[in-house]
N, C-alpha and C positions, 0 to 999 in steps of 0.2 A: 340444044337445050336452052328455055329462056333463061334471063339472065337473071331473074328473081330466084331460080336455084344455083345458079353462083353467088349471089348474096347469100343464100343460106346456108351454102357449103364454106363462106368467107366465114359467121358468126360463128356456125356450129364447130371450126376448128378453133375459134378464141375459146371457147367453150371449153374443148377437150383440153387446153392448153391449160383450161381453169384446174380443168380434173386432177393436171397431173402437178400443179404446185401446191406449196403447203397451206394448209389454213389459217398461216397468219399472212399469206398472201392475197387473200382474196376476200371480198366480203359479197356476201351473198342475200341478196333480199325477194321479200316476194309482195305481190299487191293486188287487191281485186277491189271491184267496183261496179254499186249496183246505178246504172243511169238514165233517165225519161228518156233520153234521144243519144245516139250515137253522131257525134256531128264531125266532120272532118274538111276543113278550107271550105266553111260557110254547107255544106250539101249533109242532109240528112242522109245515111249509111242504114238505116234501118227502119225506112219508111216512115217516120215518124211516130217510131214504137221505141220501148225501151229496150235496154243491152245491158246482159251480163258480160261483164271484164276478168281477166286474169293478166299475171304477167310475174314473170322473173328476171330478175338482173343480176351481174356475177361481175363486180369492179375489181381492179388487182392494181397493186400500189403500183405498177408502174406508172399507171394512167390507164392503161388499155381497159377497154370494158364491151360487155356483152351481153343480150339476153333476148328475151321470147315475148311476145304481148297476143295475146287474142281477144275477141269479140265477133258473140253472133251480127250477123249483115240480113238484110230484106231489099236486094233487086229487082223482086218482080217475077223473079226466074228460080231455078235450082239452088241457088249459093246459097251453104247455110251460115258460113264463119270466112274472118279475117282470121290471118297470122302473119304476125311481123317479129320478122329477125334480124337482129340488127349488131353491130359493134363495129368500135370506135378506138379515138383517142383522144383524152381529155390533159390539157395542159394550163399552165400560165406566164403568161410574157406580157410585161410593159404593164402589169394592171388589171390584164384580162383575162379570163375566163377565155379559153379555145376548145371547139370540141370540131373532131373531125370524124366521119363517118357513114356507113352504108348501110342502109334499111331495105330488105326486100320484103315485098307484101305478098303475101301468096292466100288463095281466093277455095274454098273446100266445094267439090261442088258445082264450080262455075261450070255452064257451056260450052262443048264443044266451040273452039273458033271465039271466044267472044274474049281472048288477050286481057282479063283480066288483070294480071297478076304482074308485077314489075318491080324496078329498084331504082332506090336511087340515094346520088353519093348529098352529102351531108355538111357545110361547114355552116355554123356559130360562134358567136363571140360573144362575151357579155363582160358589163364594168357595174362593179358594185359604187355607191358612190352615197357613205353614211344609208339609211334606210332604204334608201330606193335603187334597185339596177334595172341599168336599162342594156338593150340585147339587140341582137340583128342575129339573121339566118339566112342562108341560100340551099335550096334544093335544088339539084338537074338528075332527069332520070334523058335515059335515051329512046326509052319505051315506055312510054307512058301507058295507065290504065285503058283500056278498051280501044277506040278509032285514034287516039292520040300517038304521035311519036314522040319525038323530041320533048321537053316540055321542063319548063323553067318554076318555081315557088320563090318569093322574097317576103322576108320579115322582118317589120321591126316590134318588140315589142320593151313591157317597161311593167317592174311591178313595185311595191311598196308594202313595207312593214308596219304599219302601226302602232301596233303592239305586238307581244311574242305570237301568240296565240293565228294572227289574223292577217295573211296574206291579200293583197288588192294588186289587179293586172291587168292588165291592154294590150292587144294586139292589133296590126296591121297590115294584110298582106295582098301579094298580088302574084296570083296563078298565070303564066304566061302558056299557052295551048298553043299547035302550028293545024290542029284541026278544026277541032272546036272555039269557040270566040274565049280571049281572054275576059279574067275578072278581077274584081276586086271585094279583100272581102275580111270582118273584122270581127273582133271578141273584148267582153270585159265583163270579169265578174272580181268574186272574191272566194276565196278558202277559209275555214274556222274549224282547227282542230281542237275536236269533242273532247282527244286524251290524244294520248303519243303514238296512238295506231290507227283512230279512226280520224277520218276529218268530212267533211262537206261544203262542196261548189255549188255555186250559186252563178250562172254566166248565160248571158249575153250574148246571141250570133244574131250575125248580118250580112248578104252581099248584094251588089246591085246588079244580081242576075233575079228573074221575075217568075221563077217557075215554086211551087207548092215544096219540091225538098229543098230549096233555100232560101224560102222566105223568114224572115225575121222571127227568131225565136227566145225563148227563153230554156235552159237545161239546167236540172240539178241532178247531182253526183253525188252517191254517199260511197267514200273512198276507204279502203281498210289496209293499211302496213304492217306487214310482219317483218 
């Protein structure tokens, strides 16, 4: 069995775990999002069409937390949707923000043989510091999407408050591959929440790989929270 369905067998037991504690245990949210481009570590996911979003998360005071995300995809081929399931553990020590955890992506659709669908474990850290925090991230899957095995993600990123309303951020990162060539590859926009359930991105992608789904773009997001 790949191991992007023991990620999912990992969340969907946080999951049940949600079920079976009280509701003042847990807080449960949901989100959707309509967007020009699907973009993910610089590469267009959706041919350079747009994407409807969903997603649910289910946090419990321990820290532990859990949930579901989807989005149609455009490969060229059969696949019609992403689905990622994911959960964690969210702490703080020394200042920081720590979050630890395992996302499996699973592919609806994909071809026969074309190893889509994979996992991978998860640590971040972030320090708030007056308006602005700044963040780092590490991804490692063992099985990476498609001809990739092994395969490395690092992040740093950094966002800033201005006012209540208006979030501004940047990111930096670099996808290490053992198949395909490594890259590098980056984001900055801004968020402006409309009211306390809707908001809108405005961002910025780049990497210095030269090919049509990752050349330099611009995407906007209209984001919705319940």
């Amino acid at each position: 069995m790949k191991l992007a369905y023991c990620a999912a067998a990992f969340a969907a037991a946080l999951l049940a775990t949600g079920a079976a504690s009280s509701a003042s245990a847990q807080d449960v949210s949901f989100n959707a999002a309509v967007t020009s481009d699907y973009v993910f570590r610089g590469y267009s996911q959706t041919d350079e069409e747009a994407a409807i979003q969903l997603g649910v998360d289910v946090t419990f005071e321990s820290g532990f937390y859990a949930g579901a995300w989807a989005s149609n995809v455009d490969f060229g081929d059969d696949t019609d949707a992403e689905i990622d399931i994911y959960g964690g553990y969210r702490t703080e020590a020394g200042g920081f923000g720590l979050d630890f955890g395992v996302v499996g992506y699973l592919y609806v659709n994909d071809p026969s043989g074309s190893d889509y669908s994979y996992v991978e474990l998860k640590a971040a850290a972030s320090r708030a510091v007056g308006p602005v925090t700044f963040g780092g991230a590490l991804y490692y899957s063992p099985d990476f999407f498609g001809l990739d095995g092994e395969a490395t993600y690092v992040e740093a990123n950094i966002a800033y408050a201005p006012i209540s309303k208006l979030s501004l951020s940047a990111a930096v990162g670099y996808q290490y591959l053992d198949v395909n060539d490594d890259y590098s590859t980056w984001n900055a926009g801004g968020a402006y929440s409309i009211t306390d359930n809707i908001a809108i991105d405005v961002r910025y992608h780049g990497t210095e790989v030269d090919t049509p789904l990752s050349d330099d773009r611009v995407v906007g997001t209209l984001k919705f929270l319940f």
